[in-house]
SELODO-776508 format. One record per residue: residue number from 0; x, y, z of N, C-alpha, C, O in turn. Coordinates in nm, 4 decimals. Layout:
BEGIN
{pos=NUM; n.east=X; n.north=Y; n.up=Z; ca.east=X; ca.north=Y; ca.up=Z; c.east=X; c.north=Y; c.up=Z; o.east=X; o.north=Y; o.up=Z}
...
REM end
This chain:
BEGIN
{pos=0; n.east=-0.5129; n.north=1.3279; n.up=0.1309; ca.east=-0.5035; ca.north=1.2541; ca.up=0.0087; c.east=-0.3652; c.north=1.2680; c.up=-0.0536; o.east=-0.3241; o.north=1.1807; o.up=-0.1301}
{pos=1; n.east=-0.3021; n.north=1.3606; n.up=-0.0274; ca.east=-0.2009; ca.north=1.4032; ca.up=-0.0919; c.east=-0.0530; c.north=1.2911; c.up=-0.0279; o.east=0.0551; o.north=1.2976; o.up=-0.0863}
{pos=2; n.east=-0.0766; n.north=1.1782; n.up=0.1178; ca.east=-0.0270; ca.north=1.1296; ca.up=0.1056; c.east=-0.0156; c.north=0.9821; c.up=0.0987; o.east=0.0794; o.north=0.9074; o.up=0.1221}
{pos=3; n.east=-0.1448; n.north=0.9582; n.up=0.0580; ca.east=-0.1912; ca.north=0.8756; ca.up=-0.0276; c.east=-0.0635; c.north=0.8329; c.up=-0.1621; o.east=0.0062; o.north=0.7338; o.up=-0.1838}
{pos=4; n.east=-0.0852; n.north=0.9916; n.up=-0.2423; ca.east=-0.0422; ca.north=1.0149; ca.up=-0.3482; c.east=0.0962; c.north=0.9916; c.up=-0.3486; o.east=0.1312; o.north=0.9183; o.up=-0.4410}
{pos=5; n.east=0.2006; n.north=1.0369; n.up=-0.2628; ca.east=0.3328; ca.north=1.0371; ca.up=-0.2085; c.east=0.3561; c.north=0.8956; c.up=-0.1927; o.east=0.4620; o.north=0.8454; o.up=-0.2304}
{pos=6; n.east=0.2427; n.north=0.8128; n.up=-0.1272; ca.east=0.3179; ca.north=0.6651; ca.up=-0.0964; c.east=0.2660; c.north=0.5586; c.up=-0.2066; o.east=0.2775; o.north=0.4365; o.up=-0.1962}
{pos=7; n.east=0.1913; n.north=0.6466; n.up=-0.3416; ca.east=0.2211; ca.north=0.5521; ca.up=-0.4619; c.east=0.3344; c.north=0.5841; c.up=-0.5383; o.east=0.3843; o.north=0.5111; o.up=-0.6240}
{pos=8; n.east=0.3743; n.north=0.6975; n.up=-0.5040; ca.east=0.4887; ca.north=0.7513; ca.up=-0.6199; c.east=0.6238; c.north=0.6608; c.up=-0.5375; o.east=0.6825; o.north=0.5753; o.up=-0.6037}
{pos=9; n.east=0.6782; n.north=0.6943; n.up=-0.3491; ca.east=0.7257; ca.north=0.6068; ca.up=-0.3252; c.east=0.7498; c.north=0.4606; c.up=-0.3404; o.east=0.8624; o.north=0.4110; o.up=-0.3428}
{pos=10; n.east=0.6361; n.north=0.3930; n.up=-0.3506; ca.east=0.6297; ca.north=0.2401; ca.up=-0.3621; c.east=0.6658; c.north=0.2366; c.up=-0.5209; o.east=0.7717; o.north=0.1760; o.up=-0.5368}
{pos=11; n.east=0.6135; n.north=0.2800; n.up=-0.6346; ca.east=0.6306; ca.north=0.2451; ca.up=-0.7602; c.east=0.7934; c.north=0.2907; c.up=-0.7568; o.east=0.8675; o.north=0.2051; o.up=-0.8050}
{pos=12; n.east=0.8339; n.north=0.3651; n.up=-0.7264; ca.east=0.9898; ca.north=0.4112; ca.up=-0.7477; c.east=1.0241; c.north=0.3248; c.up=-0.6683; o.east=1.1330; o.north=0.2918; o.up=-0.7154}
{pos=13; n.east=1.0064; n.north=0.2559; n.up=-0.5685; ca.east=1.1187; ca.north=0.1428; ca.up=-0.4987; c.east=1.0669; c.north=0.0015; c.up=-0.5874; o.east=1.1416; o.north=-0.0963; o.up=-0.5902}
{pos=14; n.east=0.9579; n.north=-0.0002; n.up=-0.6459; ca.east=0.9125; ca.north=-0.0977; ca.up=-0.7804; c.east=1.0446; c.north=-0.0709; c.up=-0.8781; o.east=1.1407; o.north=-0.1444; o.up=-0.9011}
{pos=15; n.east=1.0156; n.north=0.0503; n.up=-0.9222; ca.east=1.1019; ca.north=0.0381; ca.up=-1.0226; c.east=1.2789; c.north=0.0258; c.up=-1.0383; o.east=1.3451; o.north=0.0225; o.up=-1.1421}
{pos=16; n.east=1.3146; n.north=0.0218; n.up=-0.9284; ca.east=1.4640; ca.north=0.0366; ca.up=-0.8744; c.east=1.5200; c.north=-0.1057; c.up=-0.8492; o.east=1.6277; o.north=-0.1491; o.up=-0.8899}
{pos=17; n.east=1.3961; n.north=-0.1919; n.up=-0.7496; ca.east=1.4586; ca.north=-0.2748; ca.up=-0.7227; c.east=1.3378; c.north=-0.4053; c.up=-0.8236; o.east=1.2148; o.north=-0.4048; o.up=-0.8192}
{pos=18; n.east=1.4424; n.north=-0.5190; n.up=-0.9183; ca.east=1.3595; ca.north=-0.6014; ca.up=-0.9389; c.east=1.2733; c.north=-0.6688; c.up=-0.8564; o.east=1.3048; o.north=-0.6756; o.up=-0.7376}
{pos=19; n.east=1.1286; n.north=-0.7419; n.up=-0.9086; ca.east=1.0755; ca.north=-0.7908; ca.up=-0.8131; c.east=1.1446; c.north=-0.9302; c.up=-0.7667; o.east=1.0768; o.north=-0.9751; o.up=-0.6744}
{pos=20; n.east=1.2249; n.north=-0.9927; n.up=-0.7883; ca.east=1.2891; ca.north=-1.0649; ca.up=-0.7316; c.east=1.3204; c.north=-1.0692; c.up=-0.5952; o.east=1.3033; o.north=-1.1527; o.up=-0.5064}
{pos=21; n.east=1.3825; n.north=-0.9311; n.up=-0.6028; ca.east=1.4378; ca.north=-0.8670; ca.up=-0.4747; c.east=1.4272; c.north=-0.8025; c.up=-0.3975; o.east=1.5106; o.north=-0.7643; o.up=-0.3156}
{pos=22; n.east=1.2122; n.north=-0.7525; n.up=-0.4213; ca.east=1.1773; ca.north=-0.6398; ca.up=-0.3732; c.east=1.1722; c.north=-0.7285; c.up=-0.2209; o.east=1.1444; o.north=-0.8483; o.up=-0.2276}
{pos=23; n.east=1.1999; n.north=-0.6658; n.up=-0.0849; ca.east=1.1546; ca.north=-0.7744; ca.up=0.0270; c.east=1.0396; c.north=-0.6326; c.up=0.0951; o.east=1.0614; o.north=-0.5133; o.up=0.1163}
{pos=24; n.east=0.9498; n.north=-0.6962; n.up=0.1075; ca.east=0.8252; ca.north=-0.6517; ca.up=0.2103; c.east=0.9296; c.north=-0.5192; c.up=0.3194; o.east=0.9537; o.north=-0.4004; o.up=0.2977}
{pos=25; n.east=0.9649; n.north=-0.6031; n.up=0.4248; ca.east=1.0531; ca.north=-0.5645; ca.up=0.5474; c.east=1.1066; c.north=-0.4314; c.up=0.4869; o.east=1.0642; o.north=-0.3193; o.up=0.5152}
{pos=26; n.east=1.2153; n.north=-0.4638; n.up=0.3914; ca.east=1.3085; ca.north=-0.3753; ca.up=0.3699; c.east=1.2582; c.north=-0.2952; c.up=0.2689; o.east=1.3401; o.north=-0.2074; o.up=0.2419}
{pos=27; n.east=1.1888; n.north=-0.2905; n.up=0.2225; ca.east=1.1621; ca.north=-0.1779; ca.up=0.0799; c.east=1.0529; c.north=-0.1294; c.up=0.0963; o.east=1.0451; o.north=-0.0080; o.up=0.0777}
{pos=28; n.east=0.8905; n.north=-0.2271; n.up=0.1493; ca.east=0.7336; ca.north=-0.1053; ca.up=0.1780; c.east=0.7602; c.north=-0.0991; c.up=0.2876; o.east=0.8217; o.north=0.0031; o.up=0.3181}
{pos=29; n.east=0.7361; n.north=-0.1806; n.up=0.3804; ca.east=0.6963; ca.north=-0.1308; ca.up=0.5085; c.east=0.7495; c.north=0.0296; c.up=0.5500; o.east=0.6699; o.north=0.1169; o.up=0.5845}
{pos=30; n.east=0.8821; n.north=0.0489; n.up=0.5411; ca.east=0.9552; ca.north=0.1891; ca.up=0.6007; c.east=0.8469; c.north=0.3057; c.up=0.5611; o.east=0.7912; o.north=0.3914; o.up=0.6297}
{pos=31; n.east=0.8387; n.north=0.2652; n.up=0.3888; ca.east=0.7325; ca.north=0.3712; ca.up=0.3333; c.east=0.6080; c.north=0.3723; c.up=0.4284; o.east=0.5762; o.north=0.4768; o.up=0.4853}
{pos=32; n.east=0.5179; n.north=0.2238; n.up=0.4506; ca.east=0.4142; ca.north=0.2639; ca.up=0.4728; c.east=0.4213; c.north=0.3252; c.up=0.6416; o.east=0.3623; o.north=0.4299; o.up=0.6681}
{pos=33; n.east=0.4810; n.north=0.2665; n.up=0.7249; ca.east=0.5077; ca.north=0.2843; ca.up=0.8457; c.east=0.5313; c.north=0.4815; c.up=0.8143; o.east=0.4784; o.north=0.5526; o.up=0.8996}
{pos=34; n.east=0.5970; n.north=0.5446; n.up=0.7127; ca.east=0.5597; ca.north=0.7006; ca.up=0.7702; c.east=0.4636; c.north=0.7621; c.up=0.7353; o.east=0.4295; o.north=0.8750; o.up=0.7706}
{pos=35; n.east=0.3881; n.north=0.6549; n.up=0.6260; ca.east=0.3051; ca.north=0.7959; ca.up=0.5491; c.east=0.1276; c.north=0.6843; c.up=0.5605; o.east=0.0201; o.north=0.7411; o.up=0.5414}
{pos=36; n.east=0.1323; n.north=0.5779; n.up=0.5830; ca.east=-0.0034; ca.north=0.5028; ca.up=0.6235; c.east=-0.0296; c.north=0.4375; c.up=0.7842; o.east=-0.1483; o.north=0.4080; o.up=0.7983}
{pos=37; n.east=0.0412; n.north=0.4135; n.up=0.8874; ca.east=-0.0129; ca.north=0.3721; ca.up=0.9897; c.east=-0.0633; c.north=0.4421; c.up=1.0921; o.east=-0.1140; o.north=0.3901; o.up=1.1915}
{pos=38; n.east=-0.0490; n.north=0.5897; n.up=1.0682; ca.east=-0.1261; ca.north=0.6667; ca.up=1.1917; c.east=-0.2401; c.north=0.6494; c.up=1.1539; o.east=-0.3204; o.north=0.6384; o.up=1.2466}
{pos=39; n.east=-0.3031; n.north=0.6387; n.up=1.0007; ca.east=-0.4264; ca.north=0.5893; ca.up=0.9903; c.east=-0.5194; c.north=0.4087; c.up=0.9538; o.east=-0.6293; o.north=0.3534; o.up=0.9589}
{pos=40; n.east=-0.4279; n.north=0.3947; n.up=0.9314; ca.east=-0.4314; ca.north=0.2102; ca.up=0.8898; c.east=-0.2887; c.north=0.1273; c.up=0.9826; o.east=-0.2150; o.north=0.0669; o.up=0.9047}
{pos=41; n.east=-0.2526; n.north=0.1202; n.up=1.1066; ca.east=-0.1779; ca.north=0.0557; ca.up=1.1645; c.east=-0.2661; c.north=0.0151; c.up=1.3080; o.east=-0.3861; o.north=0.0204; o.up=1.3351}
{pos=42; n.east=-0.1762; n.north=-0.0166; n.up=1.3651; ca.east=-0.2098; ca.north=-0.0841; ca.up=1.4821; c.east=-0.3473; c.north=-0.0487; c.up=1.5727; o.east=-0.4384; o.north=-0.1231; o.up=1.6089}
{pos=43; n.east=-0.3220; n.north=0.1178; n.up=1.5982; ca.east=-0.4188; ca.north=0.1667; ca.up=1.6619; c.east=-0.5619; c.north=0.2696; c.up=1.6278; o.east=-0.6481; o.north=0.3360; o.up=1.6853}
{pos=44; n.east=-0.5139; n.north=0.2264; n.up=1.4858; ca.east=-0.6488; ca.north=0.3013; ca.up=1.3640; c.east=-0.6656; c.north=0.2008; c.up=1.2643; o.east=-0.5643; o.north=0.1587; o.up=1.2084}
{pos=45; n.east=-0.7579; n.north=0.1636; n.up=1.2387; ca.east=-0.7828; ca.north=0.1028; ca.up=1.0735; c.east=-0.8980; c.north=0.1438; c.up=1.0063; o.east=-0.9983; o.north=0.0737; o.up=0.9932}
{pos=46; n.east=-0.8781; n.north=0.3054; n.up=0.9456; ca.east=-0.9649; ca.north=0.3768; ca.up=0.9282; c.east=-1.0611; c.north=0.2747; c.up=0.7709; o.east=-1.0107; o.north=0.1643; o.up=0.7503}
{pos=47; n.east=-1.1074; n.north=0.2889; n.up=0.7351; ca.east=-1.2364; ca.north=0.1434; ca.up=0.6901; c.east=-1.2237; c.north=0.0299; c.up=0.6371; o.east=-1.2523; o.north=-0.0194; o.up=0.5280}
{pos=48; n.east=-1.1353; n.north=-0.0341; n.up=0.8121; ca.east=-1.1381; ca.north=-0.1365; ca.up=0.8244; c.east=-0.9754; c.north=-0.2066; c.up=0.7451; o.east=-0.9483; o.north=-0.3249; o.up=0.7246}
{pos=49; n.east=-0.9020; n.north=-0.0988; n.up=0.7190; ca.east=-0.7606; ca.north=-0.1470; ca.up=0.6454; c.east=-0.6435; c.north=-0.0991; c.up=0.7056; o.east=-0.6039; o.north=0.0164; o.up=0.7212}
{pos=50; n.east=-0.5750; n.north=-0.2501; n.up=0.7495; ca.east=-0.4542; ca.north=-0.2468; ca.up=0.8177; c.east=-0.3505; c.north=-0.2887; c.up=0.7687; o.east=-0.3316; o.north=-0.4060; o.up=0.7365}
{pos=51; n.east=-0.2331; n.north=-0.1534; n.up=0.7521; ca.east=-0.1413; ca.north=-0.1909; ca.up=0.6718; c.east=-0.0186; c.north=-0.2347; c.up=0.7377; o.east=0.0845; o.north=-0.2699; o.up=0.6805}
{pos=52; n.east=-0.0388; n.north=-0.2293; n.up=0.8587; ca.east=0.1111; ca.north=-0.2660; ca.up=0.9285; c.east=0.1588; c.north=-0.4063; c.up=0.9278; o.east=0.2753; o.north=-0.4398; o.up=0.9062}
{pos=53; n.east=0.0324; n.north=-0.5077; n.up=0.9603; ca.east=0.0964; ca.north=-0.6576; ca.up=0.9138; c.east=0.0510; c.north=-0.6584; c.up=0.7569; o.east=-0.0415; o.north=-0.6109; o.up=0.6910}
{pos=54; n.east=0.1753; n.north=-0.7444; n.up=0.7315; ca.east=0.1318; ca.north=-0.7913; ca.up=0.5530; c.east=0.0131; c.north=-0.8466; c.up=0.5097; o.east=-0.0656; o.north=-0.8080; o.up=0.4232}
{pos=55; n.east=0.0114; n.north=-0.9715; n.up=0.6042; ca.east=-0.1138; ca.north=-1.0400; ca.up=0.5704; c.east=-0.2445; c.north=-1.0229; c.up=0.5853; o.east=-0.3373; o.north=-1.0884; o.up=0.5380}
{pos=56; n.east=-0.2448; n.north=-0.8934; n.up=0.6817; ca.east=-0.3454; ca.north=-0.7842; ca.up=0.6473; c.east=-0.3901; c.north=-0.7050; c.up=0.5602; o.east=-0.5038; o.north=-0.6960; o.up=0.5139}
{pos=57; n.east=-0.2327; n.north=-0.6067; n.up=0.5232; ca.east=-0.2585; ca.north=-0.5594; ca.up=0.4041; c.east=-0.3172; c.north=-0.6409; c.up=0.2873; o.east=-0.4112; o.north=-0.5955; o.up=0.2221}
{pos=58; n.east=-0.2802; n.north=-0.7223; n.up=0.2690; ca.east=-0.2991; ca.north=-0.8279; ca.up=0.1293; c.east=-0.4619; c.north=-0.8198; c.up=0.1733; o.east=-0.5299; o.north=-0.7728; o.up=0.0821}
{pos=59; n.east=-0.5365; n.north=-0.8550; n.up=0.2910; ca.east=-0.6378; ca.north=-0.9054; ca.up=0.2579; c.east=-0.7599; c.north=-0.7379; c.up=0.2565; o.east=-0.8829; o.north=-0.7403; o.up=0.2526}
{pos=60; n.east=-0.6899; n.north=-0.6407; n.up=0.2602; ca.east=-0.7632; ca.north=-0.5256; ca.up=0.2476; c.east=-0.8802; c.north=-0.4611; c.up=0.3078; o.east=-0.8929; o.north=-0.5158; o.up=0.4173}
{pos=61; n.east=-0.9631; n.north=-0.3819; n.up=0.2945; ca.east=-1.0362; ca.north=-0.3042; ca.up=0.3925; c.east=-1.1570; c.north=-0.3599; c.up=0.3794; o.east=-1.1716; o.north=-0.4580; o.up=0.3066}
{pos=62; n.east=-1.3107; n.north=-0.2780; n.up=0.4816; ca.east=-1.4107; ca.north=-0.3589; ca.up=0.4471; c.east=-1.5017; c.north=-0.3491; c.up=0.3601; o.east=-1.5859; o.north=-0.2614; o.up=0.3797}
{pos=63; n.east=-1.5144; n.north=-0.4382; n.up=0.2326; ca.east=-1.6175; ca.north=-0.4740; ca.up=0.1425; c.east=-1.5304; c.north=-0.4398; c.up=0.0236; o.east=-1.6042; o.north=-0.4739; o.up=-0.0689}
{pos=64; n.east=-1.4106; n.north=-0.3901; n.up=-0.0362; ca.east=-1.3770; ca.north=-0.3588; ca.up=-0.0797; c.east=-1.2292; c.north=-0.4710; c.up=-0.1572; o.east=-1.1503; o.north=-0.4289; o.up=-0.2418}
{pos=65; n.east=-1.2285; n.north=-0.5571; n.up=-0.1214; ca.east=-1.1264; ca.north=-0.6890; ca.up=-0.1498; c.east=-0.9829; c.north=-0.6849; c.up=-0.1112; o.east=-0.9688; o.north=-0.6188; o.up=-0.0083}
{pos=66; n.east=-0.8670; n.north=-0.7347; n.up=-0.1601; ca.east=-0.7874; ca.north=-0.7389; ca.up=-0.1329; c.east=-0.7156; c.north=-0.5753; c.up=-0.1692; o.east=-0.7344; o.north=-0.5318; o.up=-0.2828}
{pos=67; n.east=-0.6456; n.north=-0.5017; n.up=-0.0824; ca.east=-0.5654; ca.north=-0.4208; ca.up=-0.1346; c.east=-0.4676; c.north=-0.4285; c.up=-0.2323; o.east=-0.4656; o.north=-0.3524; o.up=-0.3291}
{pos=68; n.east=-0.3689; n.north=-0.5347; n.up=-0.2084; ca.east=-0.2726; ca.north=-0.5707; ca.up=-0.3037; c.east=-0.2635; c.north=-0.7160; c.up=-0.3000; o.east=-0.2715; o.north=-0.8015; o.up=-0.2118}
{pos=69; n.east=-0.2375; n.north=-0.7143; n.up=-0.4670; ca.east=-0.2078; ca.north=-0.8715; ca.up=-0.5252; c.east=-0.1088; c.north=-0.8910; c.up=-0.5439; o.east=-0.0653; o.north=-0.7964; o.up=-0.6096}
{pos=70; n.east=-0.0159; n.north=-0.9800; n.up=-0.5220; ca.east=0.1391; ca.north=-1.0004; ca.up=-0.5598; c.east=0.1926; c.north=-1.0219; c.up=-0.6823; o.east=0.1690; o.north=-1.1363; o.up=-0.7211}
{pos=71; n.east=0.2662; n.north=-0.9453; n.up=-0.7713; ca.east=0.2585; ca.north=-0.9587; ca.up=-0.8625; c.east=0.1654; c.north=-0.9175; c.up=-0.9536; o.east=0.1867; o.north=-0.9487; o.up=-1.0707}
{pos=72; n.east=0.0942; n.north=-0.8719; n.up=-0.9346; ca.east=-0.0553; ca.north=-0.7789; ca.up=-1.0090; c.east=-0.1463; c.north=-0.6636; c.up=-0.9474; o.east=-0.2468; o.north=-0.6539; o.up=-0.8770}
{pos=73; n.east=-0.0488; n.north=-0.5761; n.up=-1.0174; ca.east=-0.0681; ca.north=-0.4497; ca.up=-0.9465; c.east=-0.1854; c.north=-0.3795; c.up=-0.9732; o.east=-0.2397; o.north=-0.2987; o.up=-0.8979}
{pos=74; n.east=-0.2380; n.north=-0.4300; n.up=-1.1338; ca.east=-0.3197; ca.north=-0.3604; ca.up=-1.1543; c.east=-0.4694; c.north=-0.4210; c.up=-1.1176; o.east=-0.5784; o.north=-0.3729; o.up=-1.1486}
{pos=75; n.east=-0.4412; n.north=-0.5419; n.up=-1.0416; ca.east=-0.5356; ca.north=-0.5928; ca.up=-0.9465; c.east=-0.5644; c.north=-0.5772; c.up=-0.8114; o.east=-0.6432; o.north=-0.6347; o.up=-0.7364}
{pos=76; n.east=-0.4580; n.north=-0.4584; n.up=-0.7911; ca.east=-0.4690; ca.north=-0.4645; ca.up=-0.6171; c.east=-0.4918; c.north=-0.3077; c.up=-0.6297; o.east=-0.4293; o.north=-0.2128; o.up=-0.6771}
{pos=77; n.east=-0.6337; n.north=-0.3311; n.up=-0.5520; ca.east=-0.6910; ca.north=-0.2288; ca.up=-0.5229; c.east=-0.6228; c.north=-0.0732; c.up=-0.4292; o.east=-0.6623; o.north=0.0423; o.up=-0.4450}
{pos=78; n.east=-0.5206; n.north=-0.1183; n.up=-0.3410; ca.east=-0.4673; ca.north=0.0335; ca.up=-0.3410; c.east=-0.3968; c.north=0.0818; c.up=-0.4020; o.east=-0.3554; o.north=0.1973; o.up=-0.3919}
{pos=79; n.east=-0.3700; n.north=0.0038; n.up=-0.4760; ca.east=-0.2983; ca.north=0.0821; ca.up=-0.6455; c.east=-0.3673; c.north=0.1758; c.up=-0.7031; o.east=-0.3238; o.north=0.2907; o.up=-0.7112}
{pos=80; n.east=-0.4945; n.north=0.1360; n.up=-0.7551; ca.east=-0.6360; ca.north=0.1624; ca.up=-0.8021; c.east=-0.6761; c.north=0.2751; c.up=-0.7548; o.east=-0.7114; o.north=0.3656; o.up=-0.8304}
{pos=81; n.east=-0.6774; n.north=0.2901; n.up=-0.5889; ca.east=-0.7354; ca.north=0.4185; ca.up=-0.4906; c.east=-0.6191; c.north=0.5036; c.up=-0.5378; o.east=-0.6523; o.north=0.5905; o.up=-0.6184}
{pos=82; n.east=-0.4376; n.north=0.4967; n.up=-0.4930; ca.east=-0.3671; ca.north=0.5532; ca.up=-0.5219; c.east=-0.4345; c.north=0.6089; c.up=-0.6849; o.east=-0.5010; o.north=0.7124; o.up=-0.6875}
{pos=83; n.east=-0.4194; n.north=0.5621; n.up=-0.7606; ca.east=-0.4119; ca.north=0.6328; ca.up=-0.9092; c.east=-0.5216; c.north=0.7451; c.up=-0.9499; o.east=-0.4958; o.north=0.8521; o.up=-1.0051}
{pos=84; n.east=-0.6688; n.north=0.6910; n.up=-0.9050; ca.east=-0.7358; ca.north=0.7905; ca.up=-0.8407; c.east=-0.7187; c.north=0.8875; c.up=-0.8514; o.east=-0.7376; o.north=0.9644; o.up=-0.9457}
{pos=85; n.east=-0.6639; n.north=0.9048; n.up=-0.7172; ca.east=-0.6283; ca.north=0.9857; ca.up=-0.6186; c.east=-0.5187; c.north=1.1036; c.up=-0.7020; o.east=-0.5321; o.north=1.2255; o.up=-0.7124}
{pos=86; n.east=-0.4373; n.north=1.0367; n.up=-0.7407; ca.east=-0.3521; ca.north=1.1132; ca.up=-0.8022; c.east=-0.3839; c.north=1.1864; c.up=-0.9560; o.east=-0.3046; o.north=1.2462; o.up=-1.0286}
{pos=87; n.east=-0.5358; n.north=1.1573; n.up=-0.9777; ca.east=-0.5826; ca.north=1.2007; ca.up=-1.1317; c.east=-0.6529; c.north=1.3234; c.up=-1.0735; o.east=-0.6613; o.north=1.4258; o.up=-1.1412}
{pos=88; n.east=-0.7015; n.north=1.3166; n.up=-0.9551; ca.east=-0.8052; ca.north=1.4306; ca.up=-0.9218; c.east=-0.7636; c.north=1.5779; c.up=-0.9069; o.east=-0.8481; o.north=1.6636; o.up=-0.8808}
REM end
C-alpha cells in the first residue's frame, strides 16, 4: 500500500509542477506508473482487473468499480479516491 501512496504523492507533484495544459500522459505518468504500478496492473498482471500500462485502459478502470481516472476531474477518478484512502490509514 505504501506504494500506492508514493505514486499519489508522485503524480500530484508532477500535477502540481507542470500546468495541465502541458501535463503529456507519455512524458510525465506513465514513467511514474511504469515503476511503482505495472508489476501489478501492466501487461502481465491486472490484479482486479486494472490495467495501467495503456491509457485507455487506465481511464476505463478495474472490475465493477468505474473509471479510474477522469480527465480533468480528479476528484472523480477513482484512483485518486483509493490513493487518498490509502494514505489516511
Amino acid at each position: 500500500m505504501c506504494r500506492i501512496a508514493l505514486t499519489a504523492s508522485l503524480l500530484l507533484a508532477v500535477a502540481c509542477r507542470v500546468p495541465a495544459a502541458d501535463l503529456d500522459y507519455v512524458r510525465d505518468v506513465r514513467p511514474i506508473l511504469q515503476t511503482h504500478c505495472y508489476r501489478c496492473h501492466g501487461e502481465e498482471k491486472q490484479k482486479s482487473g486494472l490495467r495501467l500500462d495503456i491509457k485507455s485502459e487506465a481511464f476505463k478502470g478495474g472490475d465493477g468499480w468505474g473509471p479510474s481516472v477522469v480527465a480533468g476531474k480528479s476528484n472523480k477518478s477513482t484512483l485518486i479516491e483509493l490513493v487518498n484512502s490509502e494514505q489516511q490509514d
